[in-house]
MIBADO-458757 format. One line per field, with one value per atom (N, C-alpha, C): residue number from 0; residue in three letters; chain; atom name; x, y, z. Coordinates in steps of 0.001 Angstrom, whole numbers. Each point is the difference from the previous one (the first is absolute). Last residue first. Layout:
<pts>
vexza = c(NUM, ...)
gupa = c(ALA, ...)
margu = c(A, ...)
kekol = c(CA, ...)
u = c(X, ...)
v = c(Y, ...)
w = c(Z, ...)
</pts>
This chain:
<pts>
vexza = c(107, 107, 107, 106, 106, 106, 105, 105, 105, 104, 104, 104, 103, 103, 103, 102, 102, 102, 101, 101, 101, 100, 100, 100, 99, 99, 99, 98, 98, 98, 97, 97, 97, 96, 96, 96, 95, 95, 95, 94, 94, 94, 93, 93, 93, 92, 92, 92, 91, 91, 91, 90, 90, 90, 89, 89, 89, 88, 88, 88, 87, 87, 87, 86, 86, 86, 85, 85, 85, 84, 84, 84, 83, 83, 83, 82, 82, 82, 81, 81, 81, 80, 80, 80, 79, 79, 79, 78, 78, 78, 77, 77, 77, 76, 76, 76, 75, 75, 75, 74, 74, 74, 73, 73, 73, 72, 72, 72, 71, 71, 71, 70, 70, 70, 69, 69, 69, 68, 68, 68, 67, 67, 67, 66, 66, 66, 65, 65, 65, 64, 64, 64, 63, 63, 63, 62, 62, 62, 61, 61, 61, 60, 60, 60, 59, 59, 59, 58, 58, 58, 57, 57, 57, 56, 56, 56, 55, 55, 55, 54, 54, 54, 53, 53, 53, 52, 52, 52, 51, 51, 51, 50, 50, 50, 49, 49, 49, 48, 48, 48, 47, 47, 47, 46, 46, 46, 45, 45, 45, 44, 44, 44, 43, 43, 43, 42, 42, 42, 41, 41, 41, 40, 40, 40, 39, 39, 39, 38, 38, 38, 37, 37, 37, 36, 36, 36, 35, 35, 35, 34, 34, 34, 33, 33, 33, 32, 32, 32, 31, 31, 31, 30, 30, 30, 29, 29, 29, 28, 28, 28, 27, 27, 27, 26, 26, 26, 25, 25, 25, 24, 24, 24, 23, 23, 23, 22, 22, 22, 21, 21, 21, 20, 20, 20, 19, 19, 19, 18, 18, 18, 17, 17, 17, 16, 16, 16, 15, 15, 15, 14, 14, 14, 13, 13, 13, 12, 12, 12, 11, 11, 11, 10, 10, 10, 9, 9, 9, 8, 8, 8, 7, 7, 7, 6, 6, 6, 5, 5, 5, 4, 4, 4, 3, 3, 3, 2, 2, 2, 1, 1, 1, 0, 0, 0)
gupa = c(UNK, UNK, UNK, UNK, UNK, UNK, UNK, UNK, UNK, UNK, UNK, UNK, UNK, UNK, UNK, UNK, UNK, UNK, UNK, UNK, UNK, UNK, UNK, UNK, UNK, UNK, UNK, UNK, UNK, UNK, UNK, UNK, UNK, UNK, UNK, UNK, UNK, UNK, UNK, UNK, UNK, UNK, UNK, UNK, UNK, UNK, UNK, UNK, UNK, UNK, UNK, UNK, UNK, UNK, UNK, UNK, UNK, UNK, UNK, UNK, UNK, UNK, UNK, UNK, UNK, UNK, UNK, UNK, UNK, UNK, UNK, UNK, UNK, UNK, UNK, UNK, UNK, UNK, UNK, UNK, UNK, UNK, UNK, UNK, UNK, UNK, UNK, UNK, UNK, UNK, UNK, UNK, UNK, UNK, UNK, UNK, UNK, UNK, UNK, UNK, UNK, UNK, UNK, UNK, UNK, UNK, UNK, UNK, UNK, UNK, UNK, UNK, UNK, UNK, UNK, UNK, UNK, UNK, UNK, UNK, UNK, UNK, UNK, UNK, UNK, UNK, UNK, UNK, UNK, UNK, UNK, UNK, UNK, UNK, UNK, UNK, UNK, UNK, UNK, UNK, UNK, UNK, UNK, UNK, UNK, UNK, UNK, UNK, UNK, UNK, UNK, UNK, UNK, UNK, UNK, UNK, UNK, UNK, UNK, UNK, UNK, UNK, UNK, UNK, UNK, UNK, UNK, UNK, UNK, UNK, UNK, UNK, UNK, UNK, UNK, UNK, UNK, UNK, UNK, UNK, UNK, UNK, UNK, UNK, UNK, UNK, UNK, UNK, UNK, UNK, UNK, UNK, UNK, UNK, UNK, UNK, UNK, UNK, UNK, UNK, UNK, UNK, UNK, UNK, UNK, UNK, UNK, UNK, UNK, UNK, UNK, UNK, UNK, UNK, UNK, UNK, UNK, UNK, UNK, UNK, UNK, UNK, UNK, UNK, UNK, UNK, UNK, UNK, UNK, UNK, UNK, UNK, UNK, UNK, UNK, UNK, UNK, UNK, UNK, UNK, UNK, UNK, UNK, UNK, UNK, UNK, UNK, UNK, UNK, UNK, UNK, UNK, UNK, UNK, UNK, UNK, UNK, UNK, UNK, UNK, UNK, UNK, UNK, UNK, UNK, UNK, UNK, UNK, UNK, UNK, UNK, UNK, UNK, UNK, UNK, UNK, UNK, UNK, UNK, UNK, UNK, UNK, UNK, UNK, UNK, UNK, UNK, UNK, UNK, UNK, UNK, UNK, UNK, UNK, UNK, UNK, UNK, UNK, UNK, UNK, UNK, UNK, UNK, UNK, UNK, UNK, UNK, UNK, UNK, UNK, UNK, UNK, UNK, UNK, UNK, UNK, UNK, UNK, UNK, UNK, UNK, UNK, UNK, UNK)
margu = c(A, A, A, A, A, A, A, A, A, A, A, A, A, A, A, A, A, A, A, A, A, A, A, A, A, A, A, A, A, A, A, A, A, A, A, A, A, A, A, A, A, A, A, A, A, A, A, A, A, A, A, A, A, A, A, A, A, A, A, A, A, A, A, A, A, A, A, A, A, A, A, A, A, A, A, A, A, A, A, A, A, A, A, A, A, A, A, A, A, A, A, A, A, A, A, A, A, A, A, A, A, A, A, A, A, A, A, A, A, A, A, A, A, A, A, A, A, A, A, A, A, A, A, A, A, A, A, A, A, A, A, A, A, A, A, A, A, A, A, A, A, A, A, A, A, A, A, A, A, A, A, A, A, A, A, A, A, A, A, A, A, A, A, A, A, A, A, A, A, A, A, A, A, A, A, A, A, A, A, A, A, A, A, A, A, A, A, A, A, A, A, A, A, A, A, A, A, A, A, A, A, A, A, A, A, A, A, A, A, A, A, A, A, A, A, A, A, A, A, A, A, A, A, A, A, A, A, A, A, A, A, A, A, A, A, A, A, A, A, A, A, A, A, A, A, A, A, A, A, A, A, A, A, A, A, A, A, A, A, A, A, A, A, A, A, A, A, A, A, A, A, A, A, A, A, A, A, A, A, A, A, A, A, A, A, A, A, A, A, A, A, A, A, A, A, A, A, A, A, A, A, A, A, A, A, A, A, A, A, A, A, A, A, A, A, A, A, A, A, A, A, A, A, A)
kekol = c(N, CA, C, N, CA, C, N, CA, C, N, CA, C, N, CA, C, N, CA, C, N, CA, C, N, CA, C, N, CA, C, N, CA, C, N, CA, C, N, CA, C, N, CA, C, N, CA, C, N, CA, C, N, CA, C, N, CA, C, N, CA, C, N, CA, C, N, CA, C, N, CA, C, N, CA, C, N, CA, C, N, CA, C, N, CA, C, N, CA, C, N, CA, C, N, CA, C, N, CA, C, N, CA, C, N, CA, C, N, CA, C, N, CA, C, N, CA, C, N, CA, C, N, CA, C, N, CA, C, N, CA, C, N, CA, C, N, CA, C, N, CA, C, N, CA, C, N, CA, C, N, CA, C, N, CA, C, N, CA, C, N, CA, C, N, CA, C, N, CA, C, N, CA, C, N, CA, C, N, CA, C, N, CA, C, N, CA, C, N, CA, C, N, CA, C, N, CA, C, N, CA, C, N, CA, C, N, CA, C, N, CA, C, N, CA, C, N, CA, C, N, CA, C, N, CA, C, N, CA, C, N, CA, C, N, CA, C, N, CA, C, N, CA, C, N, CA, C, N, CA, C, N, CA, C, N, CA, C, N, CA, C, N, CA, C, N, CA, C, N, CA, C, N, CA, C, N, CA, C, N, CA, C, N, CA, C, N, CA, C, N, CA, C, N, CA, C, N, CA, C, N, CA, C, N, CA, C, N, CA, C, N, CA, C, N, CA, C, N, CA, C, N, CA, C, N, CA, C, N, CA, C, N, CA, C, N, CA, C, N, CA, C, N, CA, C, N, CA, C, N, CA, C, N, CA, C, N, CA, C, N, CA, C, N, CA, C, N, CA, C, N, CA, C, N, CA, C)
u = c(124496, -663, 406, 2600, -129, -778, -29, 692, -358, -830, -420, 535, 443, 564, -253, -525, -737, 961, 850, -55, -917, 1077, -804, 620, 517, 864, -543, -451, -538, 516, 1086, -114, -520, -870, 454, -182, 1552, -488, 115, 3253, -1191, -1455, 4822, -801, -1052, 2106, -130, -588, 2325, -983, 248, 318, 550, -713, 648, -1141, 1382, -72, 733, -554, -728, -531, 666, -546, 1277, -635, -1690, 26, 627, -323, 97, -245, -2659, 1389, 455, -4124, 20, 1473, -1264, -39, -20, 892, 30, 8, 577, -597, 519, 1688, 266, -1680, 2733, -1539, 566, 3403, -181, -1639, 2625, -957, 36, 3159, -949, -525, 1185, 186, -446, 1710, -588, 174, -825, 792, -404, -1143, -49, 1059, -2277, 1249, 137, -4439, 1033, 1095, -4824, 1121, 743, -5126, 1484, 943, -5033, 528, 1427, -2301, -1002, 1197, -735, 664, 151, -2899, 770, 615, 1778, -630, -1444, 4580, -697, -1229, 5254, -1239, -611, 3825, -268, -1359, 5261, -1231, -1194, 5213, -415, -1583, 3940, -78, -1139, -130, 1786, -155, -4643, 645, 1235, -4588, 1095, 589, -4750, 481, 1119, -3837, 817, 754, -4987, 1711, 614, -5040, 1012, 1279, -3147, -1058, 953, 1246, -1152, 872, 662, 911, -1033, 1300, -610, 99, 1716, 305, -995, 1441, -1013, 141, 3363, -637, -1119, 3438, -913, -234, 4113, -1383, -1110, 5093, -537, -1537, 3286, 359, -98, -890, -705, 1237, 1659, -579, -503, 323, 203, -213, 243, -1231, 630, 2754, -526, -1001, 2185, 19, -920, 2208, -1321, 632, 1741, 300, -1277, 426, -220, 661, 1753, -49, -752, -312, 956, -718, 412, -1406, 927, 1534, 343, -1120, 141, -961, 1204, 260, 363, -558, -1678, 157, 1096, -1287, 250, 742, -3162, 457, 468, -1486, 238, 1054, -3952, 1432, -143, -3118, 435, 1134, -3714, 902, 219, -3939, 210, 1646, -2031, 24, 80, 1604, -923, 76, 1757, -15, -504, 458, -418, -179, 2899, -789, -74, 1626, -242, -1412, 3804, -706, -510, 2659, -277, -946, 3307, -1407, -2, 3860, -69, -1649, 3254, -1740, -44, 3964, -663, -1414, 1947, -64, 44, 2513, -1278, 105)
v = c(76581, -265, -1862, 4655, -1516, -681, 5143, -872, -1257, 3285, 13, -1156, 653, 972, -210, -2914, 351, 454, -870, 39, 723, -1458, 381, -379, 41, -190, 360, -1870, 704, -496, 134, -222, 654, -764, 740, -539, -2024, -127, 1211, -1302, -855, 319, 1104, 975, -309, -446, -680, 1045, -43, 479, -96, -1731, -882, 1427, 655, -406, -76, 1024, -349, -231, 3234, -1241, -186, 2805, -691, -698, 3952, -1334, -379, 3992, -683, -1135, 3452, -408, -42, 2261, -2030, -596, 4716, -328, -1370, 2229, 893, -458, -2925, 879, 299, -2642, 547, 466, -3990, 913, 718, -2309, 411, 727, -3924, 1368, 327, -3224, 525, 1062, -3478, 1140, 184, -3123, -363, 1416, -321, -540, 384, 3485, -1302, -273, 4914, -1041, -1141, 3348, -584, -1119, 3652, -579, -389, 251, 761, -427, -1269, 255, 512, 1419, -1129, 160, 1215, 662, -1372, 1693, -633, 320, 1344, -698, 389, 2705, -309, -791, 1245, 422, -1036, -485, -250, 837, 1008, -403, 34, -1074, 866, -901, -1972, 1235, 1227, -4988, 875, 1351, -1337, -974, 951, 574, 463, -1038, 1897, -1276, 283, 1591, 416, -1250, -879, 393, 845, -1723, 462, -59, -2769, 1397, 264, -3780, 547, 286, 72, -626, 667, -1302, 625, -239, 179, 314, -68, -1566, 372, -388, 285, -708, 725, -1230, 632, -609, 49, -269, 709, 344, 82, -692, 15, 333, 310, -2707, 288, 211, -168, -757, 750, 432, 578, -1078, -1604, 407, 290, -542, -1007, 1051, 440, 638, -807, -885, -184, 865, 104, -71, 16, -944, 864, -579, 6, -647, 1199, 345, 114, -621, -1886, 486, 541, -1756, 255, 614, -3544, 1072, 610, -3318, 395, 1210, -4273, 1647, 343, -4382, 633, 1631, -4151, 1516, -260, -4035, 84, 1708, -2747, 564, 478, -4341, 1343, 435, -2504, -85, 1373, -188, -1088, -70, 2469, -1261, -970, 5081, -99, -2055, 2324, 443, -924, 1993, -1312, 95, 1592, 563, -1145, 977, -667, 70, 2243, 178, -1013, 1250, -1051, 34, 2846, -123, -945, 1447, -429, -730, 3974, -1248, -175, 2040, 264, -1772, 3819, -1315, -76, 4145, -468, -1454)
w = c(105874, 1159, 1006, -3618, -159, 1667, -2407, 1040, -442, -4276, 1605, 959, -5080, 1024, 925, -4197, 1081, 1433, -6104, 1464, 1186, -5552, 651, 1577, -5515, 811, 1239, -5200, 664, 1504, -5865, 1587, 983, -5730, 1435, 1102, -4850, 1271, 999, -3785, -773, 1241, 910, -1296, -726, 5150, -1272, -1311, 5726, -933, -916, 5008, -1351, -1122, 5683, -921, -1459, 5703, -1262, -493, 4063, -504, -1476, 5292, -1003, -947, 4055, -448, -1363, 4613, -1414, -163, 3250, -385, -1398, 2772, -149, -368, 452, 877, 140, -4164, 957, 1808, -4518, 457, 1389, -4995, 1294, 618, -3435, 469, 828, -3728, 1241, 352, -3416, -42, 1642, -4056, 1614, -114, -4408, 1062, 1296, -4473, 1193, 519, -5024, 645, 1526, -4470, 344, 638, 722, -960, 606, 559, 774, -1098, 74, -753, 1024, 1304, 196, -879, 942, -1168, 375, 3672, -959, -1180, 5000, -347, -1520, 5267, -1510, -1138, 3568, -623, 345, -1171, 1275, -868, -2209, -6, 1676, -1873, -1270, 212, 2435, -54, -1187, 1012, -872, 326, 1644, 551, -784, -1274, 223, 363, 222, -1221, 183, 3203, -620, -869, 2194, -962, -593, 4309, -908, -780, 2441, -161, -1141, 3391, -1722, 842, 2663, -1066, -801, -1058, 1238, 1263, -5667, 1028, 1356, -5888, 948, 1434, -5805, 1428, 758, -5053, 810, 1132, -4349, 1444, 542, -5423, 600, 1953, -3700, -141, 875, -3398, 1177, 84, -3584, 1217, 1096, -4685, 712, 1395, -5351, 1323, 1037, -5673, 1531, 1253, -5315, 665, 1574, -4428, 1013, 1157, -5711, 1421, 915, -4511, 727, 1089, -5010, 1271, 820, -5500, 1384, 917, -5106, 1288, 1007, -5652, 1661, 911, -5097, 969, 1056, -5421, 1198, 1120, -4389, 433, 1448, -4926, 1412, -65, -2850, 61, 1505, -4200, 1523, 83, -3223, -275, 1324, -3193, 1466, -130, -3297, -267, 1698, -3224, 1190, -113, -3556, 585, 1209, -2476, 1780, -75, -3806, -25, 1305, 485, -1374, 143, 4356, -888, -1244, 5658, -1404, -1658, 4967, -1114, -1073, 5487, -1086, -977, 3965, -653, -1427, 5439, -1592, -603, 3266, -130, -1569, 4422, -1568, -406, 3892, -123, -1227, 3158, -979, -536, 4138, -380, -1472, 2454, -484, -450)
</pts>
């Protein structure tokens, strides 16, 4: 424990002054620092749809709104059924949902 020396001055009779000091001991807090943000947020969508994988683990079929996703650079895989795949890297922040969108259909 710190200890905190509090000065106390007491006036006393005629204006002269008398100088009192007290020690006070106070415990010490500890702050605890405010969690960091581990994940954020994306909003999926993708023409006509897709499936929406992240490391082998699918997140759901779009759209697909709001999704938790852990911060830093990820890929996302679209799949469908007859259109294929498609690849896309996105940044996800904790300050920001992202939004991640592809167009399935052939390239004309």
């Amino acid at each position: 424990m710190k200890t905190i020396i509090a000065v106390i001055v007491a006036l006393v009779a005629a204006g002269s002054g008398s100088l009192s000091v007290a020690k006070e001991r106070l415990p010490v807090v500890q702050a605890t620092p405010a969690p960091r943000a581990t994940s954020g947020a994306a909003n999926f969508t993708a023409t006509p749809w897709a499936e929406v994988w992240m490391n082998g683990k699918k997140l759901g079929e779009t759209p697909l709104m709001n999704q938790p996703v852990p911060l830093g650079k990820r890929e996302f895989v679209f799949k469908h059924p007859r259109l294929g795949e498609r690849r896309v890297t996105a940044t996800i922040r904790a300050d920001s949902v992202v939004s991640v969108s592809v167009d399935m259909n052939p390239a004309k």
